[in-house]
C-alpha positions in Angstrom: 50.1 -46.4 28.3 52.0 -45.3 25.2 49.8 -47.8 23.3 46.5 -46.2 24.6 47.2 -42.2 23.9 48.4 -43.5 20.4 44.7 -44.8 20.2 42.6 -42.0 21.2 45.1 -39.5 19.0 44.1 -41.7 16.2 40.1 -41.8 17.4 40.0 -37.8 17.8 42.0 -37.4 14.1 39.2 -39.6 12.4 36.6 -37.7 14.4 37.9 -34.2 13.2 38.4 -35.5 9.6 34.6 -37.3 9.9 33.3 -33.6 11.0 35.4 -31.8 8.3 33.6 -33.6 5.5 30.4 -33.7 6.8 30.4 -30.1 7.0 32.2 -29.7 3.7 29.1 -32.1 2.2 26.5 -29.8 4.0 28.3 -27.0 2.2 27.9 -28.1 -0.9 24.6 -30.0 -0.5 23.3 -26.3 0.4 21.1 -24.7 -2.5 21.0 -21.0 -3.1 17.7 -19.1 -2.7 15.6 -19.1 -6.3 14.7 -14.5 -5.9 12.5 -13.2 -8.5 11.0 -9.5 -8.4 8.4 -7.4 -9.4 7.8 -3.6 -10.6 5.8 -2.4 -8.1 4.9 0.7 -10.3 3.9 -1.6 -13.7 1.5 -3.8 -10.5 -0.2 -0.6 -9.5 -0.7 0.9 -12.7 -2.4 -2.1 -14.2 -4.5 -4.1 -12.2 -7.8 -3.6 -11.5 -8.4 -3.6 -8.3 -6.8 -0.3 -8.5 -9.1 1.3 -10.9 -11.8 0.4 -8.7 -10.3 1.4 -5.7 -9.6 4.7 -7.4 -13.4 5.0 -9.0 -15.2 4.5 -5.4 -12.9 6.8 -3.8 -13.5 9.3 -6.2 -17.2 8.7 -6.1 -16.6 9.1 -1.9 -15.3 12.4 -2.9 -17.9 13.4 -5.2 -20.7 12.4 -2.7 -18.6 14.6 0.1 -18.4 17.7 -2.6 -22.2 17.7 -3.3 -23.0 17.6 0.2 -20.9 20.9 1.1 -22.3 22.6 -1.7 -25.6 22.2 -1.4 -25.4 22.8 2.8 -23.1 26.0 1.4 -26.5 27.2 -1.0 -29.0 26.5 1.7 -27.0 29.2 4.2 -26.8 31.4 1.3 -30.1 31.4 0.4 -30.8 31.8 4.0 -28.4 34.8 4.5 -30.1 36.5 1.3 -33.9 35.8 2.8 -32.2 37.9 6.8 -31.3 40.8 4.5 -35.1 40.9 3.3 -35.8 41.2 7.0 -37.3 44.3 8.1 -37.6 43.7 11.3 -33.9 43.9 13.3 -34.5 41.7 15.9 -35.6 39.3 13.5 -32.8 40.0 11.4 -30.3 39.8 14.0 -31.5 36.4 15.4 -31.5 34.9 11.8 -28.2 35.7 11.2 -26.7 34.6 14.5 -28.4 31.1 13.8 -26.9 31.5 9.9 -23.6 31.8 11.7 -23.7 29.1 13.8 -24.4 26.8 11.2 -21.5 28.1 9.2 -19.7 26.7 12.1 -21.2 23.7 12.2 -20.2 23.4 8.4 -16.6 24.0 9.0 -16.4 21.7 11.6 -18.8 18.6 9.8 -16.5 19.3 6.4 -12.6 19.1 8.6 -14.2 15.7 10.3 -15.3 14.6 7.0 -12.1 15.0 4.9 -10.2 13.6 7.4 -12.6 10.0 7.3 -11.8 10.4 3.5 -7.8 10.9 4.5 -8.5 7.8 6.7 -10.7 5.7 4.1 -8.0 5.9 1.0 -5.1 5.3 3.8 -7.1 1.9 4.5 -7.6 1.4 1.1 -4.6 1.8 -0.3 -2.9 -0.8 2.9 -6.0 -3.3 1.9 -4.0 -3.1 -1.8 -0.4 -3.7 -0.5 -1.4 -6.5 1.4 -3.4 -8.1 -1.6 -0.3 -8.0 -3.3 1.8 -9.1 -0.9 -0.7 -12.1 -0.7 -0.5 -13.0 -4.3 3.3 -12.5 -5.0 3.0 -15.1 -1.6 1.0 -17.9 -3.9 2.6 -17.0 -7.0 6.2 -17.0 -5.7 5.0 -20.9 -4.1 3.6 -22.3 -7.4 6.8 -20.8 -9.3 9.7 -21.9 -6.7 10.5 -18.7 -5.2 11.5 -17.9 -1.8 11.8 -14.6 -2.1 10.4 -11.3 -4.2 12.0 -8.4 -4.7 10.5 -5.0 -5.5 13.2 -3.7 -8.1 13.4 -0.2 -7.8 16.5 0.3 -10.0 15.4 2.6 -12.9 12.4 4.0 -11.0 12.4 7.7 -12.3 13.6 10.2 -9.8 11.4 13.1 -8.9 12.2 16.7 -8.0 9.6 19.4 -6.5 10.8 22.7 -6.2 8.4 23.3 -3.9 10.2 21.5 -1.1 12.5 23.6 0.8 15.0 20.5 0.6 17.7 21.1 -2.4 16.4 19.3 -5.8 20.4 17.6 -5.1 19.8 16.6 -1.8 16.4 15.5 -2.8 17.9 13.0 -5.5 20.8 12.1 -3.6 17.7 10.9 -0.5 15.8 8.8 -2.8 19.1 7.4 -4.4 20.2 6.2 -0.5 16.7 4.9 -0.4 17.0 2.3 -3.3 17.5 -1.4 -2.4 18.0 -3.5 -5.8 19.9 -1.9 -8.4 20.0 -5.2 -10.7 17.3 -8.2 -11.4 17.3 -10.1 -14.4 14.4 -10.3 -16.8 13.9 -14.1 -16.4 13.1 -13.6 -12.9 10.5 -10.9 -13.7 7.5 -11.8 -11.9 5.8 -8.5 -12.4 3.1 -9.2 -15.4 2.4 -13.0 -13.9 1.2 -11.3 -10.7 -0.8 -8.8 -13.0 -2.6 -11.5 -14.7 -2.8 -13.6 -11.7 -5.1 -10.7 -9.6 -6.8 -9.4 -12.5 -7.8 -12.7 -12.9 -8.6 -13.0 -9.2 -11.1 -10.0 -9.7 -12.9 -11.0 -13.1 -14.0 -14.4 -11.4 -17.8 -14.0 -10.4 -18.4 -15.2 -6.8 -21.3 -16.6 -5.8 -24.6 -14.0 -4.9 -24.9 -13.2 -1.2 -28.3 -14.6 -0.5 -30.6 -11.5 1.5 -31.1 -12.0 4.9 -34.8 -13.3 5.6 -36.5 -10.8 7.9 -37.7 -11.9 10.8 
């Protein structure tokens, strides 16, 4: 009996010892993650998907601005031919239909601007997600599991317009940063320029028209 609990002492020892060093070999067989990081400012100031992003939304505006002027002059030009009116009646029913359409204006320019508010909101998520797409394959070909957005020295800004303290304001956005350090060799911020400008300068193939039936 004595013989037999000596034995399965012995067995359960060399089992604990046996799980002690496999985990003590897992430990140490463990590799730490390769993180490199970007400068999401230096990415959105230089490539050009950007600019063009920026030119057709500024050409949306433009086409937007025309429009209201030129609907503006027609009602002008309008109001000047009621006051050449002699007729009051006449008059009178001219500039009732003059006012409707002023209303009509208002209305058509506040759903406009907010499909322009809603385009460059849409825009601006299509650009996130291109980069987030690209830091993906360029963080794969390079070894990286992980990118960081280093938001260290990012400049701190202060509008005294804001009812909110210029203090308090700093002290928000300090609270708000997530990497105060990342070392230069892990910079992947001007490969992922290069990498999506390059992206953008390839020619694709011409759409071919679609025959009509």
């Amino acid at each position: 009996m004595r013989k037999t609990s000596f034995i399965v002492a012995v067995l359960i020892a060399t089992s604990c010892v046996a799980g002690s060093a496999a985990y003590t070999v897992g430990r140490m067989s463990a590799q730490p993650s390769a993180v490199a990081n970007v400068d999401i400012r230096r990415i959105l100031d230089k490539i050009q998907q950007r600019g063009e992003m920026e030119i057709e939304l500024t050409q949306m505006a433009t086409r937007f601005e025309l429009e209201l002027k030129t609907r503006k002059d027609q009602i002008e030009v309008r109001a000047k031919e009621s006051d050449a009116l002699t007729d009051p009646a006449e008059r009178g029913s001219m500039r009732d239909g003059l006012a409707l359409e002023q209303l009509q204006l208002k209305e058509w320019a506040t759903t406009k601007q907010m499909e322009t508010d809603r385009e460059q909101a849409l825009r601006w998520e299509g650009l996130y997600r291109t980069i987030v797409s690209e830091a993906d394959k360029l963080a794969q070909s390079e070894g990286y599991q992980y990118v960081l957005v280093y938001d260290g020295t990012a400049e701190f800004q202060r509008d005294r317009r804001n009812q909110m303290p210029l203090a308090q304001q700093v002290v928000e956005q300090i609270s708000r940063r997530r990497v105060l350090y990342a070392a230069k060799a892990d910079d992947l911020t001007e490969k992922l320029i290069l990498r999506m400008n390059n992206a953008r300068s390839t020619p694709t193939a011409p759409v071919a028209p679609i025959a009509k039936p």
